[in-house]
N, C-alpha and C positions, 0 to 999 in steps of 0.2 A: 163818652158824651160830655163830662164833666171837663175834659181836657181841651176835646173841642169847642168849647162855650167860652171856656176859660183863655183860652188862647186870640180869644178876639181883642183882647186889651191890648195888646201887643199893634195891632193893627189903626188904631183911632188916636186921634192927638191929646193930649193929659196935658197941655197948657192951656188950663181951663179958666174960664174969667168967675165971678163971684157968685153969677144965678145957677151955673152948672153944678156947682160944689153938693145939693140937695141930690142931685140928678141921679138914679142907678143908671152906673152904664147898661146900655141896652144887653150886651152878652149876659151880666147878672140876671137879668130879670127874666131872657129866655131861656137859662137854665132852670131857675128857679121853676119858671110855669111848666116846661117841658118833665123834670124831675118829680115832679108835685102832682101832674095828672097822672103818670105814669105809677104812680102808688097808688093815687086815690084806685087807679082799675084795679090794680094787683091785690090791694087790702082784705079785698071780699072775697077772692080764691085760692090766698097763701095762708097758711100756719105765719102767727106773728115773728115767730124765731125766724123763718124764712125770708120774709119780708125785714126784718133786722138787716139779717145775712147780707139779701139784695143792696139794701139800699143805708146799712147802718155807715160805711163809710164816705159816703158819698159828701157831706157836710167838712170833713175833715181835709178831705182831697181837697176841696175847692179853697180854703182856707190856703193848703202848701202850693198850689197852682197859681195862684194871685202872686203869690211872693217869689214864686220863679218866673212869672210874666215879665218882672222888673230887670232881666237879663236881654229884653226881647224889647224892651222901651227905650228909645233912643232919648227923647228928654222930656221934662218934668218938669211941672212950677210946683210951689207948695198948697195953690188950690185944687191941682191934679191930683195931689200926697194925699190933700181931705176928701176928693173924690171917690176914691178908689178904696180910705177907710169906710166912708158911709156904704158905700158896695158892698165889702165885708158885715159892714153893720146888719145890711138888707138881706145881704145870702144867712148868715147865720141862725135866726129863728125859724125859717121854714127848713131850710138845710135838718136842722137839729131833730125838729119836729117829726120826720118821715119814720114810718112805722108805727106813728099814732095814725089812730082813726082816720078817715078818710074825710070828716067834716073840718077836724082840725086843721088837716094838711092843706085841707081847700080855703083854712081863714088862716093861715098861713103863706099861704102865695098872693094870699088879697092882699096883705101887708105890705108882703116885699112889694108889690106893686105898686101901693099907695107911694111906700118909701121907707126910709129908716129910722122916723121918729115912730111909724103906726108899729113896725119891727119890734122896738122897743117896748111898747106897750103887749107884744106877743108875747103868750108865755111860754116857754121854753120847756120842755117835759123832763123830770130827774132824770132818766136814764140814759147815761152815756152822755148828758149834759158839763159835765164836769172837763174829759177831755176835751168834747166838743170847742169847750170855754177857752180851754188851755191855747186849743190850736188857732183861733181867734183871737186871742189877745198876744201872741205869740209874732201875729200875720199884722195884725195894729201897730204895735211898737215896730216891728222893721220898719213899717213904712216911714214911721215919724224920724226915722233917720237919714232920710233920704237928703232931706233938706240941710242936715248938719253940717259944716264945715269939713274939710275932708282932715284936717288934723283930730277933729273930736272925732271923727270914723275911726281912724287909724287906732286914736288914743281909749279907745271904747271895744275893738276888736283884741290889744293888746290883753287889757283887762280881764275878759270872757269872752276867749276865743271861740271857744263853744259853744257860743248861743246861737251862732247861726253855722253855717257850712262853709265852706271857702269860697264858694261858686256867689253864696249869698252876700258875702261880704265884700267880694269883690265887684259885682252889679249896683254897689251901693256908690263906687267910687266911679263906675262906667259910665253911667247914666247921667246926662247932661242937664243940667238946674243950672236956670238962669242968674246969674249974681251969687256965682260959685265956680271960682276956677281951681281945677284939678291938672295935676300933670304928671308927667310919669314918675317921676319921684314921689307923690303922694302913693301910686300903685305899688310901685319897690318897698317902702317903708310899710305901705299895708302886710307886702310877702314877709319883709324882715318880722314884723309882730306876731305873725302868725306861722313863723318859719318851726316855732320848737314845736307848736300842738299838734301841728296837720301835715310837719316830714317834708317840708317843700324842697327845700336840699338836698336831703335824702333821695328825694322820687329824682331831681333835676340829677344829681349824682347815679342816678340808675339811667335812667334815662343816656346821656354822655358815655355811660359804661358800656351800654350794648348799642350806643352809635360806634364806639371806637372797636366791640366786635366786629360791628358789622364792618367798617371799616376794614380789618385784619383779614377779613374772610375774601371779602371781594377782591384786595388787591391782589391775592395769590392765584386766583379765577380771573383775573384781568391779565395778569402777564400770562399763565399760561396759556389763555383764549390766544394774548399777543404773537406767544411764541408757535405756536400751531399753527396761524395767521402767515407768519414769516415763514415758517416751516412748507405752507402750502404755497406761496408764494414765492419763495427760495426754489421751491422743488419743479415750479411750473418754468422760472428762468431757466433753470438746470434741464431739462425736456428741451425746452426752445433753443436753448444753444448745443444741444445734441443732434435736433433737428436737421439745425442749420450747418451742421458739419456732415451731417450725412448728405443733405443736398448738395453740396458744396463737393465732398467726395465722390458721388454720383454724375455730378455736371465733369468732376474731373477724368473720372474713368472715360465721359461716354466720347468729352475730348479726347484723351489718348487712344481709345476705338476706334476715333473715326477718322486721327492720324493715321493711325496704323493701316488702318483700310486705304486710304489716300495712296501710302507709301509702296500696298502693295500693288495696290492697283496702277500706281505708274509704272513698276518694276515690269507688271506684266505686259504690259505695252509696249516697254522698250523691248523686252526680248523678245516679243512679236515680229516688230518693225527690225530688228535687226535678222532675226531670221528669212525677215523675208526679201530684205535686201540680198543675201547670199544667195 
């Protein structure tokens, strides 16, 4: 559910002008409502542990879906970048929230609805609030690098490779923001910075290894296929010209046959007609 809701950002345009910036994209807010009644039902016939269980990560997921959406966004202005953090802003207190009571949860989706200043004023419950925190401020700072130059990307990936994934690092440099040109050299130097932490070489070097397997493999499967090929086709010439030679022998026997008949068939005529002149 959370993947499906999430995945709508991917679909609506993030060159957004100054009144939209306040705005929860709509996917946020039907997650939010949709997640949030879904507890409030469940609150009153589950053990709290279970209701934990259900629904304790669901706040965290939405947080790392957001930031993989940004693989799936074609381009970007930096009022889009703010967009998309107030989003975060808004999913995060009721997100966090579920598994408390079910009055809570319910002035918890009021919020996200209002938007991400009343969010703000939400209060967040201790428990499990700390990663929650983590994964959110985690999901914020990506975004703010969206807009960066792609040399401060590069030169910021080089740094602490680690802070994000390869995938994430490289959606940073994919994704089109207007009055920011990227080109494939910026992408190359991204792989070179982040070649020693994450093996790119390595893998690209494996990768080339069992292509030139596979290569090795095939071509000895390709000639022999060839040679069997020829083999069967050599062997169907060699029938046709056997064929043809037996035809050929046949036509010549049934000529000499039918000379010979000829030959004696006149023989016997003559000695007829001679006979019968005497």
């Amino acid at each position: 559910l959370t993947a499906h809701h999430i995945h709508g950002l991917a679909s609506v345009s993030h060159l957004c002008e100054e009144e939209d910036v306040k705005e929860v994209h709509p996917c946020v807010g039907a997650l939010t409502r949709q997640v949030t009644r879904a507890a409030e039902e469940l609150c009153s016939h589950l053990p709290q542990h279970k209701v934990d269980y259900v629904f304790g990560a669901v706040a965290t997921a939405a947080a790392k879906y957001t930031m993989w959406a940004l693989q799936d966004i074609d381009e970007i202005n930096t009022l889009g970048v703010e967009r998309i953090i107030c989003s975060l802003a808004a999913m995060q207190g009721p997100l966090s929230s579920l598994g408390a009571a079910s009055g809570t949860a319910g002035m918890a989706a009021a919020a996200a609805i209002r938007g991400p200043d009343a969010v703000a004023a939400q209060a967040t419950p201790a428990g499990g609030s700390s990663g929650v925190g983590r994964a959110y401020d985690r999901a914020k700072s990506y975004f703010t690098l969206v807009g960066l130059p792609a040399d401060e990307v590069i030169r910021l990936a080089a740094d602490k490779p680690g802070r994000f994934s390869l995938a994430e690092w490289e959606a940073l440099l994919q994704v089109q923001v207007p009055g920011r040109p990227t080109h494939e050299r910026h992408m190359a130097a991204l792989h070179r910075a982040l070649d020693k932490y994450y093996h790119i070489s390595a893998g690209q070097k494996m990768a080339d290894f069992f292509e030139d397997v596979g290569a090795h493999v095939r071509e000895p499967i390709l000639t022999l296929t060839d040679n069997v090929s020829a083999g069967f086709k050599g062997g169907l010439i060699q029938a046709k010209a056997l064929l043809n030679k037996a035809a050929e022998a046949v036509t010549e026997a049934a000529a000499a046959t039918a000379s010979t008949v000829e030959r004696a068939t006149a023989a016997a005529a003559a000695k007829t007609k001679a006979a019968a002149n005497k």
